[in-house]
C-alpha positions, 0 to 999 in steps of 0.5 A: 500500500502506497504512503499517501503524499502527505506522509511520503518522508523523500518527497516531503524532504526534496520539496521543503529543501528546495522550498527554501534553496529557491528563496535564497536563488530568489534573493540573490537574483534581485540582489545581483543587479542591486549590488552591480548598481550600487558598484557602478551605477551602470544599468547595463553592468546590472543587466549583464549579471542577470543576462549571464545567470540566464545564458549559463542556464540555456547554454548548459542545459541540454548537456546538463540534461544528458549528465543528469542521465549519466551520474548519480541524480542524488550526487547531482543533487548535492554537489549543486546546492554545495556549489552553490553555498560556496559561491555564495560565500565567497561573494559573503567574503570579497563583500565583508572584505570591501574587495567585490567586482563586477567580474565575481558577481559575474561568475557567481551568477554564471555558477549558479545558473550551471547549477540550477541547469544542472539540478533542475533535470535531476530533480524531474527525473527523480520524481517518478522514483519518489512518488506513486503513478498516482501523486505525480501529478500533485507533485508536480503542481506542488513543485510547480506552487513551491516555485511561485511562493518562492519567487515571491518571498524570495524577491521580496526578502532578497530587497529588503535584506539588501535595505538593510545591508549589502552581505544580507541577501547574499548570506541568506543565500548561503544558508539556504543551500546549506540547508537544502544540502543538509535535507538532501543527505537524508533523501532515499532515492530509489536504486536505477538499474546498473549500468553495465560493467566496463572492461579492457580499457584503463580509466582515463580512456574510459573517462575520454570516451565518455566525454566523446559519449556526451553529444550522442547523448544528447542527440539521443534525447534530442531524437526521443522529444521529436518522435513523440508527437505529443511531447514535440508538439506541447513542447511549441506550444510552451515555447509559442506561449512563453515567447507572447507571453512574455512579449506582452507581459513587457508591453503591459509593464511599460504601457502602465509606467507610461501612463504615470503609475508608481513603481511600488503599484506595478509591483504589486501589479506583477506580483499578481501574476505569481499569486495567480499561478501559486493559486493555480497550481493548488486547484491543477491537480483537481482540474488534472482529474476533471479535464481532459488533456486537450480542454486543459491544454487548449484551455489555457491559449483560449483563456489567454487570447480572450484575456490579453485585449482586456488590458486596452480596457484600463491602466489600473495597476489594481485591475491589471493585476486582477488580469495577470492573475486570471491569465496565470490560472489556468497555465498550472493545469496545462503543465500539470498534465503534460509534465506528468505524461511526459515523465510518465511516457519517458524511460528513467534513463532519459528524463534528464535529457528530456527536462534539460531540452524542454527548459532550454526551449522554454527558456530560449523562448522567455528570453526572447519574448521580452526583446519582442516585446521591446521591439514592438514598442519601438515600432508601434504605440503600447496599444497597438503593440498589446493587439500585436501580441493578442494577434499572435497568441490567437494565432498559435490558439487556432493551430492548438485547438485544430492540432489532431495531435493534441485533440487525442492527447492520451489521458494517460502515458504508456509505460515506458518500457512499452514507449521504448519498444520501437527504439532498441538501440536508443535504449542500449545508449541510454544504459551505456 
């Protein structure tokens, strides 16, 4: 008999480590630009910190993903989070030691970013080990929820301890690592089944191959998201809603500054986006059970679409955020769903790859929105630019909703030795 959720030791131990690792990244990541303008005074010394957190996870996400496959997820695991306290405690010291540059903030925010590229796969890929069939779609919206209320907290700590002294944020961060870390010591992830033993050559030939392994690898899991339709096509559409999302969420932003509002209102203004989606990901397991995957999918691009235009209606930050937060409501469902069929369809010896290219597609696209956003204000007013990217996210709706593959989207996933069957060779790679 399976130990319900609530009770499960390992996941209840992953989730409240990480609760509070990702409320020290948080607080860091607001600090890193704070600190560098207090430095300089640059805002693009402010933005290349931010920038190069963002670059080191995109760039190291997919060979991330293969080695979250390759190694011992635990270990990966551990040596994120005690990577990252020692970064964090260097950049403690050079600050206590009145010797900080922009070049260390620089490569902290580099050796973090690695590291939650790192971690992130790891973590998915060890979800189905910790949880029953079952929970895992509560455990992902739970994850999913954890990330919101983190990223609110920690934002919100991570000003005010830079408020009241520059090393605060910074050693709040350490702390928070040291203690994910200590959480992850007691974690008991299920055994892997053992990859097979190498014989003949010496250790460092073996070590040469296995880095000459490493692109095989990844293509490897690069070719198991393309052959799967539903995981290829789901895998556009959160790129297409991260990319006009975020185009739009940036026009909003500037359009309510343009219109005289205050810096503190459209904060609160944003923050509702992230309580929309803390609320969301409490319901996405209830909504999982009662709607299908296209309805909760297709839902999510309708909802958005008929949304988005509603912001032409007003310039109240208040009534804004009410927007944000419908327009974040839904989205939780949607991951809920397809996260879960996707871990659930993928042989274990892949969920890293798998993590690691879905969050370097998501990313790329959430990069990129912004800069769409800025170009769409630079050619055409705020208004018109809002219209823009309602156009676009009608566009990407209709293709949804007429998608075939997603209107049989399964309820449920095949095993994924059954899922494996048509790709031996594939499968003999991944337990190299």
């Amino acid at each position: 008999m399976s130990v319900p959720l609530s009770r499960n030791r390992d996941y209840r131990l992953l989730w409240a480590g990480q609760a509070v690792s990702e409320v020290g990244f948080n607080a860091t990541l607001i600090a890193f630009p704070l600190l560098v303008l207090a430095l300089t005074g640059s805002p693009a010394a402010a933005g290349l910190v931010l920038g190069a957190d963002a670059a080191a996870q995109l760039v190291a996400g997919l060979p991330a993903g293969a080695l979250a496959d390759r190694w011992d997820r635990k270990k990966v695991m551990l040596g994120c989070e005690a990577a990252q306290a020692v970064a964090a405690a260097t950049l403690v010291a050079a600050l206590l030691a009145g010797t900080v540059s922009v070049a260390h903030v620089v490569a902290v925010a580099v050796a973090m970013g690695t590291c939650r590229a790192l971690f992130e796969p790891a973590e998915d890929a060890c979800l189905p080990r910790l949880v029953t069939a079952g929970q895992l779609p509560t455990a992902v919206a739970m994850n999913a929820a954890r990330t919101s209320v983190a990223q609110l907290s920690g934002t919100a700590l991570g000003g005010a301890l830079f408020g009241i002294g520059r090393v605060l944020p910074f050693a709040a961060d350490l702390l928070a690592h040291a203690t994910a870390f200590g959480a992850l010591l007691f974690l008991r992830v299920p055994p892997r089944e053992p990859a097979p033993t190498h014989t003949g050559p010496q250790p460092r030939q073996r070590r040469a191959a296995a880095a000459r392994r490493l692109g095989a690898e990844i293509a490897t899991g690069l070719r198991w998201v393309w052959r799967r339709p539903e995981i290829r096509v789901t895998a556009w559409c959160a790129v297409a809603l991260n990319l006009f999302f975020n185009a739009y969420y940036l026009v909003i932003i500037v359009r309510t500054q343009d219109s005289g509002v205050p810096a503190g209102q459209i904060g609160l203004m944003a923050a509702m986006l992230g309580a929309g989606g803390i609320l969301g990901s409490l319901v996405a397991p209830w909504l999982h059970r009662r709607l299908r995957p296209y309805y909760s999918i297709a839902g999510v691009f309708w909802a958005l679409t008929a949304l988005a235009p509603v912001a032409l209606l007003t310039t109240s930050p208040y009534l804004t955020g009410l927007l944000f937060a419908a327009i974040a409501l839904l989205a939780p469902a949607a991951n809920t769903t397809i996260n879960t069929h996707q871990l659930l369809l993928t042989p274990d010896g892949l969920r890293g790859r798998l993590a690691g290219a879905m969050g370097v597609a998501t990313g790329a696209a959430a990069a990129a929105g912004p800069a769409l956003g800025g170009v769409l204000l630079q050619l055409v007013p705020g208004d018109t630019a809002v219209l823009a990217c309602t156009a676009g996210m009608a566009a990407v709706t209709v293709l949804v909703t007429t998608s075939p593959t997603l209107r049989h989207y399964p309820d449920g996933a095949a095993s994924p030795h059954e899922a494996s069957t048509d790709d031996s060779d594939e499968r003999k790679d991944i337990l190299a």
